[in-house]
C-alpha positions as a Markdown table, in Angstrom:
| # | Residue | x | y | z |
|---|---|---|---|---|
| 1 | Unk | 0.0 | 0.0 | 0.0 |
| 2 | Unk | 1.5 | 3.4 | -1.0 |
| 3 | Unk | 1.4 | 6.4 | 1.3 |
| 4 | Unk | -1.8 | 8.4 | 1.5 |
| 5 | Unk | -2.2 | 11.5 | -0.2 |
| 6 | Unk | -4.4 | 12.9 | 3.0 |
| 7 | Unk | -3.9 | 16.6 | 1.6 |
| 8 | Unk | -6.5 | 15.8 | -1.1 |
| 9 | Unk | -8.7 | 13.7 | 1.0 |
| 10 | Unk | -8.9 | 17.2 | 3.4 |
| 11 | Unk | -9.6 | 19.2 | -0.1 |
| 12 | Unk | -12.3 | 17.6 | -1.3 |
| 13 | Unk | -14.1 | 16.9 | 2.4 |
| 14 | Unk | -13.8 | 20.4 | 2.9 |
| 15 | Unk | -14.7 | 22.1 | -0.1 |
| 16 | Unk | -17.9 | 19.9 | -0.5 |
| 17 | Unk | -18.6 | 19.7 | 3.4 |
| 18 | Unk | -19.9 | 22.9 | 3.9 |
| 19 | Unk | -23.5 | 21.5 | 2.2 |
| 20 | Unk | -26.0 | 22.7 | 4.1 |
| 21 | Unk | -29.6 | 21.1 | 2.3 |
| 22 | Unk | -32.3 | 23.5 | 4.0 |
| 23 | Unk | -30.4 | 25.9 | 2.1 |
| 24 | Unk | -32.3 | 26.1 | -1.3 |
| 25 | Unk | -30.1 | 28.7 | -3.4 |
| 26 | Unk | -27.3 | 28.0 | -4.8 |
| 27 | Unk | -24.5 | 28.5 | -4.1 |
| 28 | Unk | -25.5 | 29.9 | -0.7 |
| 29 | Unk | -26.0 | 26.1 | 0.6 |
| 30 | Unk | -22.2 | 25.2 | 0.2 |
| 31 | Unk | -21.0 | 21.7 | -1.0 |
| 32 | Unk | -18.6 | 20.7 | -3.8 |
| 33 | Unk | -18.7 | 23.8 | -5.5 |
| 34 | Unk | -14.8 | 24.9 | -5.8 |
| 35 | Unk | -15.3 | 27.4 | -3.1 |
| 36 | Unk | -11.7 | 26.3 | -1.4 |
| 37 | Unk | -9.6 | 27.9 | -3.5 |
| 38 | Unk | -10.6 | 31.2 | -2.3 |
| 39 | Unk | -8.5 | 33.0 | 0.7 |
| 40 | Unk | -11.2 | 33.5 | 3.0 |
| 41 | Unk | -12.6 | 30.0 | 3.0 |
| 42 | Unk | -9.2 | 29.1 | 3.4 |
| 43 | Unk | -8.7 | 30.9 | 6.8 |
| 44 | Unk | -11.9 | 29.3 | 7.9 |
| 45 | Unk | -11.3 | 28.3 | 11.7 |
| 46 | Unk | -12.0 | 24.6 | 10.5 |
| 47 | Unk | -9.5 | 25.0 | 7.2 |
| 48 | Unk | -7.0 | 27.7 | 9.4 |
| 49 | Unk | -6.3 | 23.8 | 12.0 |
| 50 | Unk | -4.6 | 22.4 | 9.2 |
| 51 | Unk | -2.2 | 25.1 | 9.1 |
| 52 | Unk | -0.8 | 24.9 | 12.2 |
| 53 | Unk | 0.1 | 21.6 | 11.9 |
| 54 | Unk | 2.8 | 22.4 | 9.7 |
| 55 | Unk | 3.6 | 26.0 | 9.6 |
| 56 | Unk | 2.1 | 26.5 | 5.8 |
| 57 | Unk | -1.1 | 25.6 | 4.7 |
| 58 | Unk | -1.7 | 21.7 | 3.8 |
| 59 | Unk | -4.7 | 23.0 | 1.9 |
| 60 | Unk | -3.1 | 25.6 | 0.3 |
| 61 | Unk | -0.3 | 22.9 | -0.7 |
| 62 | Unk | -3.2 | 20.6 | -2.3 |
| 63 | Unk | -4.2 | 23.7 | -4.1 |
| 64 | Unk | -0.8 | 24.7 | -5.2 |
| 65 | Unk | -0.4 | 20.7 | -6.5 |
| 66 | Unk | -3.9 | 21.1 | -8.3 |
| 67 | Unk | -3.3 | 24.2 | -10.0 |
| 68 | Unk | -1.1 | 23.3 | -12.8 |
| 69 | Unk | -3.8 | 20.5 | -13.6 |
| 70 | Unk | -6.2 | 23.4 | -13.7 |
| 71 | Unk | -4.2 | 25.4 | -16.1 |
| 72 | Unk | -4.0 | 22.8 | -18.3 |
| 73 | Unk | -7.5 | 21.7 | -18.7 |
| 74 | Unk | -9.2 | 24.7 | -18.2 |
| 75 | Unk | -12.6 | 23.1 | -18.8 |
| 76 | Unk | -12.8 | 21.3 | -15.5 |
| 77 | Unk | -13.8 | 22.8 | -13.2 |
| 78 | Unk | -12.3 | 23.2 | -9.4 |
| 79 | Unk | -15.0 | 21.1 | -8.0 |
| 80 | Unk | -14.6 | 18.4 | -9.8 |
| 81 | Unk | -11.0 | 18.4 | -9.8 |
| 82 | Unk | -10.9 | 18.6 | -6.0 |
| 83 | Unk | -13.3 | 15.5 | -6.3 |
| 84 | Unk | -11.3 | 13.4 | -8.9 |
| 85 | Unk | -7.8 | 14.4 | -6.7 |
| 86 | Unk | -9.5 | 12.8 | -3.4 |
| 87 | Unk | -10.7 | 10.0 | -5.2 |
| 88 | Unk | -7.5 | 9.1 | -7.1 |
| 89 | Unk | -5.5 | 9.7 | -3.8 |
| 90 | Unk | -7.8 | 7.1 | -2.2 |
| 91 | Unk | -7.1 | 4.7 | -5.5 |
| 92 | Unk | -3.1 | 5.2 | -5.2 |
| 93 | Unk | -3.1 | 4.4 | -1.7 |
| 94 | Unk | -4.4 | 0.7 | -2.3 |
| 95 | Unk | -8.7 | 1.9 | -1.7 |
| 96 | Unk | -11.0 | 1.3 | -4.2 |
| 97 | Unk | -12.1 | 3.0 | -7.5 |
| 98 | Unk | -14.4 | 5.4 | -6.4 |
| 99 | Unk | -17.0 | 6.0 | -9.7 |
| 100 | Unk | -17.0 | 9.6 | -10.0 |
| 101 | Unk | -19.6 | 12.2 | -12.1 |
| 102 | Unk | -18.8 | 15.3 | -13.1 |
| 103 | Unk | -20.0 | 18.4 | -13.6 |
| 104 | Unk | -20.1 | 20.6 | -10.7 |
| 105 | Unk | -20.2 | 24.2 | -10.9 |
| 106 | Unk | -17.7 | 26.7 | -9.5 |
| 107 | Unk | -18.7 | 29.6 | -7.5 |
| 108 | Unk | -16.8 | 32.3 | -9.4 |
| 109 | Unk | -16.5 | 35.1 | -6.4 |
| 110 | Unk | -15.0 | 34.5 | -3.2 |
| 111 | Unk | -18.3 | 36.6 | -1.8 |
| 112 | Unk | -20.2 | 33.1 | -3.0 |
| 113 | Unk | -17.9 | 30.8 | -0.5 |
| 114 | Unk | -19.9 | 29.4 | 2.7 |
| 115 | Unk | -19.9 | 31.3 | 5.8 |
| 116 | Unk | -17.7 | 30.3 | 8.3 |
| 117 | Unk | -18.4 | 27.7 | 10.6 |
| 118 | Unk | -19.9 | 24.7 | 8.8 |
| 119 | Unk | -17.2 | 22.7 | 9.4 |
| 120 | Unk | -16.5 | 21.3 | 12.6 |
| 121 | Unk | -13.6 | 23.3 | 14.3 |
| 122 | Unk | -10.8 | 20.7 | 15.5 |
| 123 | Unk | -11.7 | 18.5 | 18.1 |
| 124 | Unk | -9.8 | 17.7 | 21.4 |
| 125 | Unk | -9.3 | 13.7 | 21.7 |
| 126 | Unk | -12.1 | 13.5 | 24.4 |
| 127 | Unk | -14.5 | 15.3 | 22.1 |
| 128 | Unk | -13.8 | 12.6 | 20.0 |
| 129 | Unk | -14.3 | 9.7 | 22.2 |
């Protein structure tokens, strides 16, 4: 089994777990929607955790791997990219083919991202327990 890639694992959970489905309109309800790549979703208490782990951003890394994929096939969008990324990271690492569909729609404003706090914050180990 090869190492996980956890960075895109962390991209794609939290880009599309901000859904929120008694929200009618998009995109004010959140979910896969390419939303991450924005600054201030990124310092998002739940996304800012992941920082301090290691000094720089481990989403912002993801991003930064992504984004040369991006420029190259401009017609996918961020969503699904972040979804294909987490799902080929689970593949590499010995998991299963995940069947993915595409065609998810980018928000194309950072006023459009989620508010904060739809993501849990991080947890102390006897909140997880």
């Amino acid at each position: 089994m090869r190492p996980f890639p956890l960075k895109q694992l962390r991209l794609a959970w939290h880009d599309a777990g901000t859904y929120n489905k008694n929200i009618e309109e998009w995109p004010l309800r959140g979910g896969a929607n390419g939303s991450l790549r924005f600054e201030i979703e990124i310092k998002h208490a739940a996304n800012a955790t992941l920082s301090s782990q290691s000094g720089s951003s481990g989403l912002v890394n993801a991003l930064k791997l992504l984004q040369p994929i991006k420029d190259k096939y401009s017609g996918v969008t961020y969503a699904d990219l972040f979804q294909l990324a987490s799902a080929t990271a689970v593949e590499e690492a010995g998991g299963p083919k995940i069947p993915i569909k595409y065609g998810r729609v980018d928000v194309s404003e950072p006023e459009q991202c989620p508010e904060e706090g739809r993501l849990p914050g991080k947890l102390t180990v006897k909140e997880e327990i």
